[in-house]
TIMI-2910 file (N, C-alpha, C, CB; in pm, 1 decimal, decimal comma, always signed):
<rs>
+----------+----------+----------+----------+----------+----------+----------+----------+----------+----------+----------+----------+------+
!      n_x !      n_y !      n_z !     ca_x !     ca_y !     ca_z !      c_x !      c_y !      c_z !     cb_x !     cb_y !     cb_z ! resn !
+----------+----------+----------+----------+----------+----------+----------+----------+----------+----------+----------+----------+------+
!  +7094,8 !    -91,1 !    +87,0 !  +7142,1 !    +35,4 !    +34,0 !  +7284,5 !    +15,3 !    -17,2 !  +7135,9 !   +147,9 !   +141,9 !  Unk !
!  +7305,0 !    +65,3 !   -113,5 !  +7435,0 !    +72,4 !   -185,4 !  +7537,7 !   +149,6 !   -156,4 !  +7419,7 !    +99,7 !   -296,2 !  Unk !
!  +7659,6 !   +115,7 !   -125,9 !  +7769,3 !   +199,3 !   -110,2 !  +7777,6 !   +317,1 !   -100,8 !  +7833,5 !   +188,2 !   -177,6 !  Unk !
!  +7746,3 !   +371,1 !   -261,7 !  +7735,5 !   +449,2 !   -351,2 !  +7595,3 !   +550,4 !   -326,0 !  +7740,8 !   +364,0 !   -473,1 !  Unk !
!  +7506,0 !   +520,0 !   -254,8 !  +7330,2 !   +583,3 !   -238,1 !  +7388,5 !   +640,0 !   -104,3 !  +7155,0 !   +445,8 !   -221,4 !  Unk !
!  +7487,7 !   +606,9 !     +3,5 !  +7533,3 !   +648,0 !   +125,3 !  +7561,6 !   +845,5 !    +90,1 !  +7692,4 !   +535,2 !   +167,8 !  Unk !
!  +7475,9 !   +921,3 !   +169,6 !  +7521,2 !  +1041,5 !   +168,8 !  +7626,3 !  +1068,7 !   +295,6 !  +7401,1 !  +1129,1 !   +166,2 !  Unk !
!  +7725,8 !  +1079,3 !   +249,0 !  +7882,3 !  +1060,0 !   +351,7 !  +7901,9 !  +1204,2 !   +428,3 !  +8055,6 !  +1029,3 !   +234,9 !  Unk !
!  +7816,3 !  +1315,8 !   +384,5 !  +7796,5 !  +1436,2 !   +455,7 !  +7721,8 !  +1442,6 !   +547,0 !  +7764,2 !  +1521,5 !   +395,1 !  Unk !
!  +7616,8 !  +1356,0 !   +564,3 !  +7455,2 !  +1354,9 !   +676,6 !  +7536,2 !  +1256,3 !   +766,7 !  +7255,7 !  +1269,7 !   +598,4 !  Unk !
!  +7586,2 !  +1115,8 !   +727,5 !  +7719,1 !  +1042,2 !   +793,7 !  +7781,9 !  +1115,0 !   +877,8 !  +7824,7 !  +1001,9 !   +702,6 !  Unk !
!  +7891,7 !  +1178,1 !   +853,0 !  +7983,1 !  +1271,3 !   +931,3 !  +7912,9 !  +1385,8 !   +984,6 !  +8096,3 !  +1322,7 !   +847,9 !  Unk !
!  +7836,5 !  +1461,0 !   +931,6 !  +7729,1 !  +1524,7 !  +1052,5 !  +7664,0 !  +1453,1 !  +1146,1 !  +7618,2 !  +1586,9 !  +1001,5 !  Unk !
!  +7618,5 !  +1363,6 !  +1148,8 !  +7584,6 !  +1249,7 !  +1234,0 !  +7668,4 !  +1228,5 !  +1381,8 !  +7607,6 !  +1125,8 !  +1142,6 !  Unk !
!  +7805,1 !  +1180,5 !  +1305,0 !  +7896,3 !  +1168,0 !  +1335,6 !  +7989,1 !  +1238,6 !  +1457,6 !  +7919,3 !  +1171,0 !  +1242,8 !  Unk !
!  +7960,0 !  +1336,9 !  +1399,0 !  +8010,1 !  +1475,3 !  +1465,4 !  +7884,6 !  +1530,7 !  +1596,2 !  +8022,3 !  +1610,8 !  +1315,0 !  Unk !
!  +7800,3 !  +1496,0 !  +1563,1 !  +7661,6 !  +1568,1 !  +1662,7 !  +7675,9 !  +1437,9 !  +1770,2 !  +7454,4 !  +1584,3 !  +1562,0 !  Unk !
!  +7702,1 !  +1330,7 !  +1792,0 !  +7737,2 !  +1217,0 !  +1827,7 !  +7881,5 !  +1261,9 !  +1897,9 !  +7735,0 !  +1112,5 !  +1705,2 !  Unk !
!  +7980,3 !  +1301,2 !  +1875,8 !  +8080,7 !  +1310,8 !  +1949,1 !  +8092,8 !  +1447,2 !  +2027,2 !  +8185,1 !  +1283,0 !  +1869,4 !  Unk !
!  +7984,8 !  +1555,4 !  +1982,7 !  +7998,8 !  +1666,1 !  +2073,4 !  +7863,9 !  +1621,8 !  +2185,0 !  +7984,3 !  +1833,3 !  +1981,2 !  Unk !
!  +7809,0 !  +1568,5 !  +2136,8 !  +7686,7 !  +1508,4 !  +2265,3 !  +7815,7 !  +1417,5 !  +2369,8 !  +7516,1 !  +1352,3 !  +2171,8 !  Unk !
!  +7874,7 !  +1333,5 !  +2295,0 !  +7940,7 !  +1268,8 !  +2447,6 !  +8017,9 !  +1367,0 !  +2506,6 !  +8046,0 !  +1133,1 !  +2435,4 !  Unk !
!  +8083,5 !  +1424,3 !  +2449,8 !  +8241,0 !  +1524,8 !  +2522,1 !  +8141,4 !  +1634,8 !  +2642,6 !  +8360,0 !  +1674,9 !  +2338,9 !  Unk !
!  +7995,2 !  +1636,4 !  +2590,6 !  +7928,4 !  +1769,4 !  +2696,8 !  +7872,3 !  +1652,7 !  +2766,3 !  +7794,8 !  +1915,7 !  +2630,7 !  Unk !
!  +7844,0 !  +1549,1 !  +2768,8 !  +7801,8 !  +1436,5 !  +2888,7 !  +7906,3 !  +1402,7 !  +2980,8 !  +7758,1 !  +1295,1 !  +2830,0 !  Unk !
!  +8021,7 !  +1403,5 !  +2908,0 !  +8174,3 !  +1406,0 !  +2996,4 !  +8179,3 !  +1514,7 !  +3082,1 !  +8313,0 !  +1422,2 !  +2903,8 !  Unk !
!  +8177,2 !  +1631,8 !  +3010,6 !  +8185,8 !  +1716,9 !  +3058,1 !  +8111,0 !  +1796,6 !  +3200,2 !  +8182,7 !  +1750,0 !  +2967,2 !  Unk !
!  +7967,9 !  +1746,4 !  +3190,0 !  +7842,4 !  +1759,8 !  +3266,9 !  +7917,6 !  +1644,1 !  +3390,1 !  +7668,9 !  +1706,1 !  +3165,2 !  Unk !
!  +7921,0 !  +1551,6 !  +3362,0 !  +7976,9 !  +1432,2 !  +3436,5 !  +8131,0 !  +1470,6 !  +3568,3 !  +8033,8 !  +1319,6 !  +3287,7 !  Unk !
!  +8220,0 !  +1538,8 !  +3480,2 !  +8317,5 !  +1540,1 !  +3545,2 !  +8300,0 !  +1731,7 !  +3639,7 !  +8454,2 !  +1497,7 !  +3422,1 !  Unk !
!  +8192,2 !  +1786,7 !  +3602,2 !  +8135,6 !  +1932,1 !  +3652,3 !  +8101,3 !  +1886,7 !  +3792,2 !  +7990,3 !  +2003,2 !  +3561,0 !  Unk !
!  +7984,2 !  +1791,1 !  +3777,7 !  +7880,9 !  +1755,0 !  +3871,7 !  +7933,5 !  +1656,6 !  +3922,5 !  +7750,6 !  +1728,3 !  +3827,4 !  Unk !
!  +8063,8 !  +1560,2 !  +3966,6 !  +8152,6 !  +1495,7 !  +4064,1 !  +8230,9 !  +1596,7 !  +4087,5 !  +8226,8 !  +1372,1 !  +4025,0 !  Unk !
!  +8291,1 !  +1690,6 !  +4083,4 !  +8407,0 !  +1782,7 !  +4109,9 !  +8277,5 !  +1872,9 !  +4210,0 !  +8503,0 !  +1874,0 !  +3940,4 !  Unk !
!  +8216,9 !  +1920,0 !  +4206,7 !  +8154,6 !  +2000,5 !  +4246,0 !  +8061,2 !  +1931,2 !  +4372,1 !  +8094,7 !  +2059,4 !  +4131,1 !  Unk !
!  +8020,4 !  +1850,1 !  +4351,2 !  +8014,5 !  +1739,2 !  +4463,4 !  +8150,1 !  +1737,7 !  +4579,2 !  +8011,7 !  +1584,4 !  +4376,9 !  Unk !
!  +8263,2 !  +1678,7 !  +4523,2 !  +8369,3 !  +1666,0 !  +4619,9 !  +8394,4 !  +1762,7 !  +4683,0 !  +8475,2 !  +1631,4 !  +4579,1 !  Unk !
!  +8398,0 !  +1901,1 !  +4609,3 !  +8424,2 !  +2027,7 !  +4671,1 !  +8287,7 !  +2067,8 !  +4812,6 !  +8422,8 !  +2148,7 !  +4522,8 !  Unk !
!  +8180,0 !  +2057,9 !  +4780,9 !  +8025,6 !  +2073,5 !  +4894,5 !  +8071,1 !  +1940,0 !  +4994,9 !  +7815,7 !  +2034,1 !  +4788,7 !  Unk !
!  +8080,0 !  +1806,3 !  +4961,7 !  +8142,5 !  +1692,9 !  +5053,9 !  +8245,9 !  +1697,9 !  +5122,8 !  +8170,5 !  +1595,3 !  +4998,7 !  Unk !
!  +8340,3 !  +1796,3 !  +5114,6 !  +8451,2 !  +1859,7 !  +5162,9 !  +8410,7 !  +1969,9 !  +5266,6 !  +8528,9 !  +1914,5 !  +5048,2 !  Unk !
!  +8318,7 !  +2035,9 !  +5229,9 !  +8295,5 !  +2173,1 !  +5329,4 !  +8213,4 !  +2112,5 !  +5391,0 !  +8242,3 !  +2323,0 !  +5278,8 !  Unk !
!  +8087,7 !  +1997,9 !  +5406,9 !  +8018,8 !  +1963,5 !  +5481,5 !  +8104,5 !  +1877,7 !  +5577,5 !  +7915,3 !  +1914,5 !  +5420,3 !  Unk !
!  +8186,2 !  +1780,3 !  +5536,0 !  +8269,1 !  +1707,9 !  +5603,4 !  +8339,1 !  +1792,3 !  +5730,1 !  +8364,9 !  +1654,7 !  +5502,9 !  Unk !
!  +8415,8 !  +1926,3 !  +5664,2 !  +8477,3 !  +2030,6 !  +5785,7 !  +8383,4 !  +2096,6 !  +5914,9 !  +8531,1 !  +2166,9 !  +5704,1 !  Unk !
!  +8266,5 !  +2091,8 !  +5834,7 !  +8143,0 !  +2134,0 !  +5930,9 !  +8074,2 !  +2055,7 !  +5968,5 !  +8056,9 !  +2211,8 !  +5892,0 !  Unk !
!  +8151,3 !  +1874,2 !  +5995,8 !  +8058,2 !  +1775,2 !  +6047,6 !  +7919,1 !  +1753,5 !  +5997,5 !  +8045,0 !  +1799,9 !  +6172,6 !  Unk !
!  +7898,5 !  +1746,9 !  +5892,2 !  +7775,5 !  +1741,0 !  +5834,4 !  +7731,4 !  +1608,4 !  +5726,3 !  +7770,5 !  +1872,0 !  +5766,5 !  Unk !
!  +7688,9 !  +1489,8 !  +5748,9 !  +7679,2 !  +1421,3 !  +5638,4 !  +7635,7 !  +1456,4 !  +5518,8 !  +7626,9 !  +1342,0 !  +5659,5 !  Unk !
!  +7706,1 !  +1369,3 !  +5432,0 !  +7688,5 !  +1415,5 !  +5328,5 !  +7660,1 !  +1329,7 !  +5224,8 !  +7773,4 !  +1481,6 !  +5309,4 !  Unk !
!  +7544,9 !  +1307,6 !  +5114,5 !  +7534,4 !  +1207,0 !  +5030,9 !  +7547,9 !  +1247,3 !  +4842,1 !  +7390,9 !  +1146,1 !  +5080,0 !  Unk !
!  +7676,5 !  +1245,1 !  +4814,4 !  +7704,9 !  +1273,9 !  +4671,0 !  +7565,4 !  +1228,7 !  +4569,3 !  +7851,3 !  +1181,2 !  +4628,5 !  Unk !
!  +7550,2 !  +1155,1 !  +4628,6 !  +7422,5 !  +1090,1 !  +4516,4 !  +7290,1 !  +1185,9 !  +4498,9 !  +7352,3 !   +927,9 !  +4583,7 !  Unk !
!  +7242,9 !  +1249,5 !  +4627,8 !  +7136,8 !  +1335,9 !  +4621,7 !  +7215,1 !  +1450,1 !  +4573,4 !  +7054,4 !  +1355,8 !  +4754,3 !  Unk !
!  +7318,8 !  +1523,4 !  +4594,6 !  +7351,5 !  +1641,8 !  +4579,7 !  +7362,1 !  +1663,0 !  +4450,7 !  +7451,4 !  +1673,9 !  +4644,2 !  Unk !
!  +7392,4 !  +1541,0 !  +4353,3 !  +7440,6 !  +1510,7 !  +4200,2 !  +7295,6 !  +1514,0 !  +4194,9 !  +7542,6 !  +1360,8 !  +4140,7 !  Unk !
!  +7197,7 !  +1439,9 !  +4226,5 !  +7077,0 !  +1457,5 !  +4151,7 !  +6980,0 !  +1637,3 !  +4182,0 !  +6979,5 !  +1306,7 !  +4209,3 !  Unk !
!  +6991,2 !  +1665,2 !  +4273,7 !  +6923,8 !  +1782,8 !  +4324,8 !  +6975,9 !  +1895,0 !  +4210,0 !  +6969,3 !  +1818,5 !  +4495,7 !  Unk !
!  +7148,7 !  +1913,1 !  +4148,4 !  +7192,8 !  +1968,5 !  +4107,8 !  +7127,7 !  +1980,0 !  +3928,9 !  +7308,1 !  +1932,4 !  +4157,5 !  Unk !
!  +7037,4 !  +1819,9 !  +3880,3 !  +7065,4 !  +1819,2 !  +3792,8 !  +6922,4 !  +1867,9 !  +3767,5 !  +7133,7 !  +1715,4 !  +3749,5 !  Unk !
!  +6805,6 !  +1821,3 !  +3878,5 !  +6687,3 !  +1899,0 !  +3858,6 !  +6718,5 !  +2064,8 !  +3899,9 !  +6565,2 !  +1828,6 !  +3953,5 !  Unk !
!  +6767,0 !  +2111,9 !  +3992,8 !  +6733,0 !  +2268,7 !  +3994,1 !  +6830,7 !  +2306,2 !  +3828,0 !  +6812,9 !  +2369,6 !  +4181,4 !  Unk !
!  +6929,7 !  +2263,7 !  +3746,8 !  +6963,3 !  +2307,5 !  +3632,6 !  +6833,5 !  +2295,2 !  +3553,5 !  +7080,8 !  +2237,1 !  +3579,9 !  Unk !
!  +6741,0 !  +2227,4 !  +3545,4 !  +6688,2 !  +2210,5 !  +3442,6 !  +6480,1 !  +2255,5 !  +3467,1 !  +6746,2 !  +2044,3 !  +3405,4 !  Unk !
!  +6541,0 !  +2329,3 !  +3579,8 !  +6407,4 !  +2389,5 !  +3629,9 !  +6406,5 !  +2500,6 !  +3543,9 !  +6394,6 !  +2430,8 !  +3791,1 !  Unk !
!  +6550,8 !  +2578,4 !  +3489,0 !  +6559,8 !  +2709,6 !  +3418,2 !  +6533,1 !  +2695,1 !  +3268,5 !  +6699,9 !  +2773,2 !  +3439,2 !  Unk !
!  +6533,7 !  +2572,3 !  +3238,0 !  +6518,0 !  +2528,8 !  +3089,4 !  +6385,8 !  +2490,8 !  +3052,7 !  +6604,1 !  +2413,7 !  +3054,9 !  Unk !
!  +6402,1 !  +2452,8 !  +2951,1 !  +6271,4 !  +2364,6 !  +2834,3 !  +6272,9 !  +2243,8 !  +2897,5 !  +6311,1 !  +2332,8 !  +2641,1 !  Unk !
!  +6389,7 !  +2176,2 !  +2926,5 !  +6359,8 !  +2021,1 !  +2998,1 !  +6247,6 !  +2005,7 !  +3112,0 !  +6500,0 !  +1968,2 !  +3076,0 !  Unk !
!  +6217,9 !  +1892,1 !  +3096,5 !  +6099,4 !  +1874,2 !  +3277,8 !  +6230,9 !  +1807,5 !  +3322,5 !  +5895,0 !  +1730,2 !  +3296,7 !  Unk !
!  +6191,9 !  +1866,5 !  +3436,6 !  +6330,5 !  +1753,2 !  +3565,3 !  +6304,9 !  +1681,3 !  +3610,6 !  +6399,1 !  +1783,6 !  +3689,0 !  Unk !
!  +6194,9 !  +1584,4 !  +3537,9 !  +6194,9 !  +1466,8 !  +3593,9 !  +6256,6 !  +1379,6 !  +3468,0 !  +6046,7 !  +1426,9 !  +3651,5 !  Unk !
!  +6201,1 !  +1401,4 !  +3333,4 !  +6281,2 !  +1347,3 !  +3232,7 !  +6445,8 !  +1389,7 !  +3254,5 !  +6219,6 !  +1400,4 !  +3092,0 !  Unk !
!  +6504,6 !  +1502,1 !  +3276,4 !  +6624,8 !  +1515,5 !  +3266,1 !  +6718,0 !  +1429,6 !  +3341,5 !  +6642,0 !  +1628,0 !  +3286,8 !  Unk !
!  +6680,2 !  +1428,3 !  +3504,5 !  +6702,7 !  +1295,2 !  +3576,2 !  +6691,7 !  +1223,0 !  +3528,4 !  +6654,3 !  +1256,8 !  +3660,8 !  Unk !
!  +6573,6 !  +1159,0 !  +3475,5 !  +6593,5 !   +951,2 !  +3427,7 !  +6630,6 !   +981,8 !  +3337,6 !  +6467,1 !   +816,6 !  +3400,6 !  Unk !
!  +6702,4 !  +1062,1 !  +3219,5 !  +6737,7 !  +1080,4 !  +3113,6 !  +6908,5 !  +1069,7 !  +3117,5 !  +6671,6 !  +1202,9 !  +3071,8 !  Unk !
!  +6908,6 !  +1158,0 !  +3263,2 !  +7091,2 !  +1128,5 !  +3308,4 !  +7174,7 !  +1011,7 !  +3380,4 !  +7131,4 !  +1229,5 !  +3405,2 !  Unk !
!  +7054,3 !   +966,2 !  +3426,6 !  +7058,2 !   +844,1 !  +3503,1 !  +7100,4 !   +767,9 !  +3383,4 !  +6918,5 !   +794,4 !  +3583,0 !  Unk !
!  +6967,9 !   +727,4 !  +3259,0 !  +6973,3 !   +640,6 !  +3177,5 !  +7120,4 !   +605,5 !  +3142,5 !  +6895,8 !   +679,1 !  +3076,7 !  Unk !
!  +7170,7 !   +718,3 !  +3097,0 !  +7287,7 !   +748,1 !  +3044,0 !  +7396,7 !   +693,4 !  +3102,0 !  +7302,0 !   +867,8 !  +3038,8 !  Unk !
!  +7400,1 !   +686,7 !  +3252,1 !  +7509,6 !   +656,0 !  +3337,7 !  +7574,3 !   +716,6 !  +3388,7 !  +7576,2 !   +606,1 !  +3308,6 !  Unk !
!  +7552,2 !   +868,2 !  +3357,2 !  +7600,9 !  +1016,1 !  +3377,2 !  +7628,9 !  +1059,0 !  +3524,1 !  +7492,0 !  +1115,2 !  +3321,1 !  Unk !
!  +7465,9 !  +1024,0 !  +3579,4 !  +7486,8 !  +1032,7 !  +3715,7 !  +7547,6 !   +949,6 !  +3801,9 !  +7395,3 !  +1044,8 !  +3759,7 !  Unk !
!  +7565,2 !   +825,2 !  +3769,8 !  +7651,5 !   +675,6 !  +3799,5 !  +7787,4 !   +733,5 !  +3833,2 !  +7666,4 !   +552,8 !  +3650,7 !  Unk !
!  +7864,0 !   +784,5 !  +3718,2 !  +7984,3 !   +829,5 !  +3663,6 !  +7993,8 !   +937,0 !  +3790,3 !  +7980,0 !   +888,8 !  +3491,3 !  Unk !
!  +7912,3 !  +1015,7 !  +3801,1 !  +7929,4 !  +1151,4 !  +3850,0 !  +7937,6 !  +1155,6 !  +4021,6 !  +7800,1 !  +1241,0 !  +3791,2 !  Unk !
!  +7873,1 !  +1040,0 !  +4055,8 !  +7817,3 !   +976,8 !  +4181,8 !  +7997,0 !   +940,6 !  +4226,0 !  +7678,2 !   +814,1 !  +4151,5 !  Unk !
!  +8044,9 !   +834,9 !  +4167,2 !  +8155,4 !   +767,7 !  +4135,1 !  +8312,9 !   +859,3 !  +4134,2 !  +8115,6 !   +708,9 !  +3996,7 !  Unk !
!  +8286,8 !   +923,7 !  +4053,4 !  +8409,4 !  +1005,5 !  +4084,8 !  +8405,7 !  +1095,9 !  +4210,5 !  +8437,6 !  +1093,6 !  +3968,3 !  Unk !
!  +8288,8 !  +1163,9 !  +4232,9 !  +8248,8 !  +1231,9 !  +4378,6 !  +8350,4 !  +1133,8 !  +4481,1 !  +8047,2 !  +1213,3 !  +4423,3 !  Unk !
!  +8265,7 !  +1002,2 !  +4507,9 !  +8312,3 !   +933,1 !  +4581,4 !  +8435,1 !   +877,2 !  +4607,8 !  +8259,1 !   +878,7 !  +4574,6 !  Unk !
!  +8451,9 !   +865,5 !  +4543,5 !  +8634,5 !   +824,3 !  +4534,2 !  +8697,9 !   +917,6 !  +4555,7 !  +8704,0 !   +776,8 !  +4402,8 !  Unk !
!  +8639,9 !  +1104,2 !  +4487,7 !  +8800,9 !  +1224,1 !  +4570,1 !  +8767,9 !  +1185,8 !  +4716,3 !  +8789,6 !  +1465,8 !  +4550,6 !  Unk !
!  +8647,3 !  +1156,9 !  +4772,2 !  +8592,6 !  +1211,2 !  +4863,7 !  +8696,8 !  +1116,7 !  +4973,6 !  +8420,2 !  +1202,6 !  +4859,0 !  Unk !
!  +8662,4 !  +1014,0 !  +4918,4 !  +8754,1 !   +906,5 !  +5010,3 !  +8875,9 !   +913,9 !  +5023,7 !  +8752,7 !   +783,4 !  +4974,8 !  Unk !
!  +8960,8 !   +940,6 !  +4895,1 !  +9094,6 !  +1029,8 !  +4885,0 !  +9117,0 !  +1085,1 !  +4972,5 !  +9109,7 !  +1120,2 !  +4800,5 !  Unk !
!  +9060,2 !  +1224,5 !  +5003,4 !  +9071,5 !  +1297,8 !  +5065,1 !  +9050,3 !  +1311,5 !  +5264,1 !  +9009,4 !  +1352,8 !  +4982,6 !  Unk !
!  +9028,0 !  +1230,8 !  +5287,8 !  +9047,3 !  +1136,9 !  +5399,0 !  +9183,3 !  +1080,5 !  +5454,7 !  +8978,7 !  +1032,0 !  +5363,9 !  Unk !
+----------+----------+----------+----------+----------+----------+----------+----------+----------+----------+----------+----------+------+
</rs>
């Protein structure tokens, strides 16, 4: 394809649908570790173990029980991503912080 045959508008729409998909995966990401640390915090005061990893995943199927998604794709879909990795990860680390 030629330089010139490039439609530079479908490009930058592209472009753009591509950078608001990551900033709401960030966003989803840094929701669902914050919100984790905060439940790992109140279980911790009430002696209660606690595993960021299920609570991040439990959180991401009951969201998507209300939607069009199946929650089982949405899980391996967030997983795929690294989302829940990320989300797992920052959990863990306030958590230890905060100790």
């Amino acid at each position: 394809m030629e330089l010139d045959e490039l439609n530079f508008d479908d490009l930058r729409g592209s472009q753009e649908r591509e950078v608001a998909a990551s900033h709401a995966l960030t966003g989803a990401e840094y929701a669902l570790g914050f919100e984790a640390y905060v439940i790992g915090r109140v279980f911790a005061r009430a002696g209660i173990g606690f595993d960021p990893h299920t609570f991040i995943s439990l959180r991401i199927i009951e969201a998507s029980l209300d939607g069009p998604a199946d929650p089982v794709d949405a899980l391996t879909t967030l997983t795929d991503f690294g989302t829940v990795k990320r989300a797992v990860i920052m959990a863990t680390g306030m958590l230890a912080d905060a100790t």
